[in-house]
LUMTOR-723326 format. One line per field, with one value per residue (C-alpha): chain; x, y, z. Coordinates in Angstrom, 2 decimals. Layout:
cadena	c(A_...)
px	c(X_...)
py	c(Y_...)
pz	c(Z_...)
***
This chain:
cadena	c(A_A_A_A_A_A_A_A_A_A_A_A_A_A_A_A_A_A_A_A_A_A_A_A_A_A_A_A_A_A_A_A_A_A_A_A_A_A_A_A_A_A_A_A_A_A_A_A_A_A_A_A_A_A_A_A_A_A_A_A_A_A_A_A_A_A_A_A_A_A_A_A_A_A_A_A_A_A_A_A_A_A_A_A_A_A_A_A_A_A_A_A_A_A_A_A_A_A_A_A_A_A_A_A_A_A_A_A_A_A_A_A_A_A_A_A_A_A_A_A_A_A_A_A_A_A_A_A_A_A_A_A_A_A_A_A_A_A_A_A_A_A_A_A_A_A_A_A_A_A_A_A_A_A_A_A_A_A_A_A_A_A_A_A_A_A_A_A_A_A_A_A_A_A_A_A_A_A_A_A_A_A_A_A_A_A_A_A_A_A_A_A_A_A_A_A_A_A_A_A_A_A_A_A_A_A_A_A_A_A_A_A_A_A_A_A_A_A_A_A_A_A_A_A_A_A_A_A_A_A_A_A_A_A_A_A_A_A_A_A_A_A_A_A_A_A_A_A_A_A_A_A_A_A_A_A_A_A_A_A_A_A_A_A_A_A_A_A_A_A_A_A_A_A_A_A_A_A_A_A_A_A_A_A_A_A_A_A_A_A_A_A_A_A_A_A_A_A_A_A_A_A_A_A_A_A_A_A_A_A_A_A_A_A_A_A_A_A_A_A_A_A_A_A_A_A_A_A_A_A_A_A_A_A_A_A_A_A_A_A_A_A_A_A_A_A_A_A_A_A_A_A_A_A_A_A_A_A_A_A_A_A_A_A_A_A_A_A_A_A_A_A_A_A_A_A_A_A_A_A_A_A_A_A_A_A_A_A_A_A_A_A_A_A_A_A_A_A_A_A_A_A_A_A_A_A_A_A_A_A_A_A_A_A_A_A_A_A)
px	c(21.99_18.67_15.84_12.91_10.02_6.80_5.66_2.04_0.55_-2.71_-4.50_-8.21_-9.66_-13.32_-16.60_-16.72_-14.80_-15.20_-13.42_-10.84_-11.10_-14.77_-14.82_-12.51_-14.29_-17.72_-15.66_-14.79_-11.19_-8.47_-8.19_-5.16_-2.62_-4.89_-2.98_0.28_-1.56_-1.33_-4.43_-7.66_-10.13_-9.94_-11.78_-14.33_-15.31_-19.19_-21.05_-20.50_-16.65_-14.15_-10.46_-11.86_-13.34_-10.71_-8.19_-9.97_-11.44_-7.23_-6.62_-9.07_-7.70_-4.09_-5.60_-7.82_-5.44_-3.16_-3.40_-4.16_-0.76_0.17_-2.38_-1.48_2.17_1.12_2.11_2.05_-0.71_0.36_-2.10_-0.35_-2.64_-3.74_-7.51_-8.19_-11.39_-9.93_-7.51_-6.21_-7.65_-5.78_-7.44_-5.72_-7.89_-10.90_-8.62_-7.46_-11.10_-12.81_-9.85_-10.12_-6.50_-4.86_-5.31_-1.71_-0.34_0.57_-2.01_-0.54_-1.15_1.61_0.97_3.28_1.61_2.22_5.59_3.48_2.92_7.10_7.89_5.37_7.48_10.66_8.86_7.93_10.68_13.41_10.83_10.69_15.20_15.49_14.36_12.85_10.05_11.25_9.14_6.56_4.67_3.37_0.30_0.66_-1.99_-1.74_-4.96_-6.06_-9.48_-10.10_-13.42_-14.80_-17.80_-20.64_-23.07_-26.57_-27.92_-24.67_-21.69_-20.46_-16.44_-13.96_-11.28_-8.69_-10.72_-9.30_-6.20_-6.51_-10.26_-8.91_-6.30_-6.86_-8.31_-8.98_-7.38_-5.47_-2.79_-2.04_0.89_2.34_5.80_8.05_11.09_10.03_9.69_8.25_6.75_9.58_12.73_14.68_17.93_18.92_20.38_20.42_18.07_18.91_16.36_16.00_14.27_13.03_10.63_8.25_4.82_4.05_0.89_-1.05_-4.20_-4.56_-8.31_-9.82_-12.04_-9.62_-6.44_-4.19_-0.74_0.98_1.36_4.45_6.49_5.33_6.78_9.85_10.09_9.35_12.09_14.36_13.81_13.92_17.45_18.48_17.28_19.05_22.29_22.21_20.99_24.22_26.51_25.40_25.26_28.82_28.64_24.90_24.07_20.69_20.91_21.90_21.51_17.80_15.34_12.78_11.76_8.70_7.95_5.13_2.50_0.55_-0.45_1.85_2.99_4.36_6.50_7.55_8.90_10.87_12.40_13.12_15.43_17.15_18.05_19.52_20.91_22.32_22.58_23.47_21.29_19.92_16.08_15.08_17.14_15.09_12.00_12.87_14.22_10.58_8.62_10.73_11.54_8.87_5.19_4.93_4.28_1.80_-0.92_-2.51_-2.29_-3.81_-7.04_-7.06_-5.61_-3.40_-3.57_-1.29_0.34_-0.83_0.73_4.00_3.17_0.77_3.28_5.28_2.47_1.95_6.04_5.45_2.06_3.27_7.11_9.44_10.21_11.75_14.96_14.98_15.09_15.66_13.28_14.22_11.82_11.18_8.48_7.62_5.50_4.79_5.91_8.87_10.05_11.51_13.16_14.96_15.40_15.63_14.31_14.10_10.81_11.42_8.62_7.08_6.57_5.02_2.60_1.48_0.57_-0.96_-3.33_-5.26_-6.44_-6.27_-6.07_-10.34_-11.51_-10.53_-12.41_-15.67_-15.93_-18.90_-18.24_-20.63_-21.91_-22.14_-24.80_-24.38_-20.91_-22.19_-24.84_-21.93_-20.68_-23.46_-23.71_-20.33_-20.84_-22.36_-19.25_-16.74_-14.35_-16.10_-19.08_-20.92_-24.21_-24.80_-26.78_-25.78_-28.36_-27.38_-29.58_-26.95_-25.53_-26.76_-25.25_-21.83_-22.14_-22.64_-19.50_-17.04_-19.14_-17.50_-18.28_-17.20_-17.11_-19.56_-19.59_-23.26_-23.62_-21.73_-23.12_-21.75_-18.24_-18.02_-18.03_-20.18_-19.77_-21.34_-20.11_-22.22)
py	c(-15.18_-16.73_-14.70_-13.38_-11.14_-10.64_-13.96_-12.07_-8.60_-6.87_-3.53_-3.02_0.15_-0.30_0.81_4.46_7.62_11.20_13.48_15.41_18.95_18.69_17.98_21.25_23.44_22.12_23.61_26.42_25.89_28.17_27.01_28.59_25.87_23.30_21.48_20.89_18.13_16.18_14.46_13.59_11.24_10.02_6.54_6.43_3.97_3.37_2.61_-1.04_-1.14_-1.16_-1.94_-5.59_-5.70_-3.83_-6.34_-9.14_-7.94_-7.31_-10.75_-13.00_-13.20_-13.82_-16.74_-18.25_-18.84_-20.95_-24.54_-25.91_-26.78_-23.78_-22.36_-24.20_-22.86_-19.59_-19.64_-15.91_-13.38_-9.66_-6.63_-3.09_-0.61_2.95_1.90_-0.45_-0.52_-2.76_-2.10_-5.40_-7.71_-8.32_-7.74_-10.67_-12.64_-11.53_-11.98_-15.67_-16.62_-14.86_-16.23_-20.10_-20.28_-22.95_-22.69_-23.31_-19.52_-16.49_-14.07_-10.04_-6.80_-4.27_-0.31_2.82_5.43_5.16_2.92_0.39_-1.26_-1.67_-2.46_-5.62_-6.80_-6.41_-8.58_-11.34_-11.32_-11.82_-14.81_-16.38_-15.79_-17.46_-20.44_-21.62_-23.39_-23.65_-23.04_-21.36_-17.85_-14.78_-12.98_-9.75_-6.96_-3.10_-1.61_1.86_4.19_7.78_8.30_12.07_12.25_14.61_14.48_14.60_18.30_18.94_21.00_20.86_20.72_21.96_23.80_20.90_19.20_21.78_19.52_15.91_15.64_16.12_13.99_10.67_7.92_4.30_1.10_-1.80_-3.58_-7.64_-9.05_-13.20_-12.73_-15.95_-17.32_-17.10_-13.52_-13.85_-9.96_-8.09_-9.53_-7.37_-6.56_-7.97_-6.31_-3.12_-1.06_2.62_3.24_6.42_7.92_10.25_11.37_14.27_15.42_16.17_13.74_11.83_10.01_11.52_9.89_6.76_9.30_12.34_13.43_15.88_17.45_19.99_20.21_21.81_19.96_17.07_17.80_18.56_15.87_13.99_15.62_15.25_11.47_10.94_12.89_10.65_7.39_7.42_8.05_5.09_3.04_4.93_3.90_0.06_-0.62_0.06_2.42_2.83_6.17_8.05_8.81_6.21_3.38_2.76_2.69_3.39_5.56_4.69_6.66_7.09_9.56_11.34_13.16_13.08_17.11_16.23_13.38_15.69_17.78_15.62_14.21_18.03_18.09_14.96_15.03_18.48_18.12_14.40_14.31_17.67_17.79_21.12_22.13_21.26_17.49_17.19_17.81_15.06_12.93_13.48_12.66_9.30_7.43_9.06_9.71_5.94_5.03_8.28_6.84_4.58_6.90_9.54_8.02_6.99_8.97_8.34_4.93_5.48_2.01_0.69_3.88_2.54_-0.71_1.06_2.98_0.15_-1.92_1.50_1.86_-2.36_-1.76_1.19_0.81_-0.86_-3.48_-5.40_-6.19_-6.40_-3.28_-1.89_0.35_2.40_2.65_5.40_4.66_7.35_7.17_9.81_9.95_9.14_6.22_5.91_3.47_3.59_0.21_-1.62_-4.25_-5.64_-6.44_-8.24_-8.92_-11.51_-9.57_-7.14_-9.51_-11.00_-7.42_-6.29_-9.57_-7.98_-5.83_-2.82_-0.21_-1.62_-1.96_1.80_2.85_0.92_2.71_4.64_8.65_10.10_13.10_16.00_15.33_11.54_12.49_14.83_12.54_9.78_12.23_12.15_8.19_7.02_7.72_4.12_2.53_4.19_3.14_1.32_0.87_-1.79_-2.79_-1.33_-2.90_-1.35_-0.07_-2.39_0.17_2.99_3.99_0.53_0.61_0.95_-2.73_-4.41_-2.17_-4.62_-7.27_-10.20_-11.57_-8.50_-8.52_-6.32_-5.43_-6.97_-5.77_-5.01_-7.83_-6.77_-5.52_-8.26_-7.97_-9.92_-9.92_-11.15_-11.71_-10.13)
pz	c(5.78_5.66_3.52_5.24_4.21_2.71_1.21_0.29_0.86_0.66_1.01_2.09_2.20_3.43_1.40_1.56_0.88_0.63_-2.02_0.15_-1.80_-0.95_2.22_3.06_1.10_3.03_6.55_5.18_5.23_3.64_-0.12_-1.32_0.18_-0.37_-3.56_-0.88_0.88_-2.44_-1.93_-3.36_-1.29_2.16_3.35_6.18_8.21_8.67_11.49_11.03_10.34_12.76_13.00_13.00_9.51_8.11_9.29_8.26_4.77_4.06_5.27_3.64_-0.04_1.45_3.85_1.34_-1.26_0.98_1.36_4.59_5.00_4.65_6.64_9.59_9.81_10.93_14.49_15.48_14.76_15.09_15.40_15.13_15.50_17.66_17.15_19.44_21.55_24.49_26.91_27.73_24.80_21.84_18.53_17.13_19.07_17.10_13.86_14.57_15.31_11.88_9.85_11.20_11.92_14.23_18.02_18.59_17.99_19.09_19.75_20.80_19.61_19.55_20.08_18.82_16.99_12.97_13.53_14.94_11.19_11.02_14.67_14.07_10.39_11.87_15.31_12.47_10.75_13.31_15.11_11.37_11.80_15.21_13.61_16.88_14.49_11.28_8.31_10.46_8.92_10.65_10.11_10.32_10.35_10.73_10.79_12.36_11.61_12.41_14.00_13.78_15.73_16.84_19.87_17.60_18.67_20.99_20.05_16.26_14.87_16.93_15.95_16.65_13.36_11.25_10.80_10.98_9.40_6.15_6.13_8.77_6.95_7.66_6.23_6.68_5.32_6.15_5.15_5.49_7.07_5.92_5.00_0.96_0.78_-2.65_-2.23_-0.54_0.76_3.81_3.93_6.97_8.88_7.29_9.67_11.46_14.16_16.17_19.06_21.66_24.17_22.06_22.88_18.95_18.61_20.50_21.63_25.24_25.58_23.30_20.96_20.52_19.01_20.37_19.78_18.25_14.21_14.02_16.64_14.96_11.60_12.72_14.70_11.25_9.02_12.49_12.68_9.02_8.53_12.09_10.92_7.38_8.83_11.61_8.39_6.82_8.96_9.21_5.18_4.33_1.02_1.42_-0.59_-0.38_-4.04_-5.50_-3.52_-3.24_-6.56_-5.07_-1.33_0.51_3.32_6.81_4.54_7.10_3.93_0.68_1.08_4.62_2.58_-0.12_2.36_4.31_0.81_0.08_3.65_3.88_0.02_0.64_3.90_3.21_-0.56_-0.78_-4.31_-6.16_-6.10_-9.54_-9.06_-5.85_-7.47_-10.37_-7.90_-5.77_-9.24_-10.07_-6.81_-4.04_-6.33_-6.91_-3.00_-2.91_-5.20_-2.30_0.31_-2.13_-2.16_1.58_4.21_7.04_8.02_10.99_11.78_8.32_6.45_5.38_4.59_2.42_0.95_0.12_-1.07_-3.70_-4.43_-5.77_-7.71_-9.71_-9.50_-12.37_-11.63_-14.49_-12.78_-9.09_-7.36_-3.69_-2.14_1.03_3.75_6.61_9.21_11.63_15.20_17.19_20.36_19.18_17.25_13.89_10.99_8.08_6.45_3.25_1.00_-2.45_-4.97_-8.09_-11.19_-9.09_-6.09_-8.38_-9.88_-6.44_-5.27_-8.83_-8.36_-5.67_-7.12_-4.48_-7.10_-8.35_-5.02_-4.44_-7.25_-6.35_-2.57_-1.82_-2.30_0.62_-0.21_2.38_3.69_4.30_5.95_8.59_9.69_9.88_12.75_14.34_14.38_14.92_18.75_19.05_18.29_20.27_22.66_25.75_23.88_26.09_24.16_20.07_17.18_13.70_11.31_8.13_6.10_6.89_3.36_2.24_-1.20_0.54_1.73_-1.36_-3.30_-3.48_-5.36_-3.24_0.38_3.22_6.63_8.88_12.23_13.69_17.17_20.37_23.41_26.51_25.16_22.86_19.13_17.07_12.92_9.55_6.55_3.91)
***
């Protein structure tokens, strides 16, 4: 069986953030329960970043360190994402253009909640297994943003804010899909998928989420339990235990993970509270620490999560991490791959875990007029020109050229690198 994976991989996570704990005690919200989230700052995307930058700031490093050789063998561009601000143009469009990649390509954009992200790898990797052009690459970028937004002297929150403000973030994550899978190589093969119509979450109009919390979680801990044991019964002796190193998993927020480890390794492992919560602590925390700081990606969450498992995994000897990958809706994954020292190395060279740390926090104050601003860049937004002098010091954070959304012309999109 020929190889195929993640040749490189990388994480951007825009300019600014706000501390999580913060930000719920500025609403008010009920303290007590707040540890269970398990998380500590959220990113949020400024007036002049949009799905766009994000992809393309992720990108960039991967792109530029390729010769053009290598460059020119990417033949397919994939955009998975719920963010987009077009109905019928493809993101990856904008991508191929800002990147300078060859004209002869594949240009589509794929939509399905959060499983977008892993319905896109497993599109690139079984084009790079047909062979139909051999040696060829995919670029593949998941990339989503929550936009909270107030009408300036209109109504305030609503009570629907109460759960996904704290915990939807923004970020992307771009991976090259190849036949040298030098980052993380999938089991072929070895994939359980599962799903069903479910009203839990959704995006019923461009600017606003809707759903039910509950029905989504169990439609979570449903899928994840479902999903294993397709995988299960594909991978002759596969064992949830024992099997995988290390688990990386969809992290709407990290509690909502640590539960659905808690039920499947009782239900299919049949393991004892305190070996769950051990188990939790050693094979689960290590794909938290990105997600942590950023929020729910959506489509970009589990590639995130994998991207964290290889940054602050072990791994000394190769090592297999399982994956789950949840979309509302409903569509779910559970598959498998393997990271070795180099793979490691490639993603600790980024240096995602830095640019975290040089973001923006906003205070307060800066946040809630964000609300009040983001309005210009919503969907359908026909004609817009971005203050640059909006939370200026944000711009220059990452010490190294970034990509900035410079006005809207007529529906199209016009950036600068700064």
């Amino acid at each position: 069986m020929r190889a195929v994976g993640i040749e490189a991989m990388n994480v951007y996570a825009g300019t600014a953030c706000v501390d999580v704990e913060a930000l719920a005690g500025h609403r008010g919200l009920d303290m007590t329960r707040f540890a269970n989230l398990l998380m500590k700052e959220k990113t949020v995307a400024l007036p002049y970043e949009d799905p766009i930058t994000y992809g393309v700031n992720a990108a960039r490093p991967l792109i530029d360190a390729m010769t053009p050789e290598e460059k020119d063998r990417i033949e397919v561009v994939i955009t998975c994402t719920e963010s987009a601000f077009d109905f019928g143009k493809s993101m990856s469009t904008y991508f191929h253009k800002l990147l300078g990649l060859n004209r002869n390509c594949r240009l589509f954009e794929l939509k399905n909640a959060c499983y977008s992200g892993i319905a896109g790898l497993q599109t690139a990797a079984n084009f790079v297994l047909s062979s139909v052009s051999p040696g060829a690459k995919v670029l593949l970028i998941a990339t989503d943003i929550s936009r909270f937004m107030t009408e300036a002297g209109g109504e305030g929150l609503t009570d629907d804010w109460s759960f996904f403000e704290p915990s939807s973030g923004a970020g992307a994550v771009a991976a090259i899909v190849s036949d040298q899978p030098h980052v993380f190589r999938i089991d072929v093969g070895a994939s359980g998928y599962y799903g069903y119509e479910v009203m839990d979450t959704c995006r019923p109009a461009p600017d606003k989420e809707a759903g039910d919390a509950d029905l989504s979680l169990l439609s979570y801990l449903d899928c994840c339990e479902k999903a294993f044991m397709e995988y299960q019964s594909r991978v002759e002796g596969a064992d949830l235990a024992k099997t995988f190193t290390y688990l990386a998993m969809h992290t709407p927020f990290g509690g909502m993970v640590k539960g659905a480890h808690r039920n499947i390794m009782r239900k299919v492992a049949k393991a004892k509270p305190a070996d769950i919560e051990e188990d939790f602590q050693r094979r689960v925390s290590p794909s938290l620490h990105f997600n942590q700081r950023v929020g729910n990606t959506m489509g970009a969450s589990t590639l995130m999560a994998i991207a964290s498992t290889i940054e602050h995994g072990n791994f000394d000897e190769p090592r297999r991490i399982g994956c789950f990958s949840y979309g509302s809706g409903c569509c779910s994954e559970f598959f498998s791959g393997v990271v070795t020292r180099e793979g490691q190395e490639r993603v600790r060279a980024q240096g995602i875990g830095s640019q975290l740390g040089r973001r923006h926090t906003l205070k307060m104050d800066e946040y809630d007029e964000l609300l009040a601003t983001s309005h210009l860049v919503k969907f359908g937004t026909r004609n817009a020109s971005l203050d640059p002098s909006f939370v200026a010091t944000a711009r220059g954070v990452h010490g190294r050229e970034t990509l900035f959304l410079k006005e809207i012309k007529e529906f199209h999109r016009e950036y600068e690198w700064v």
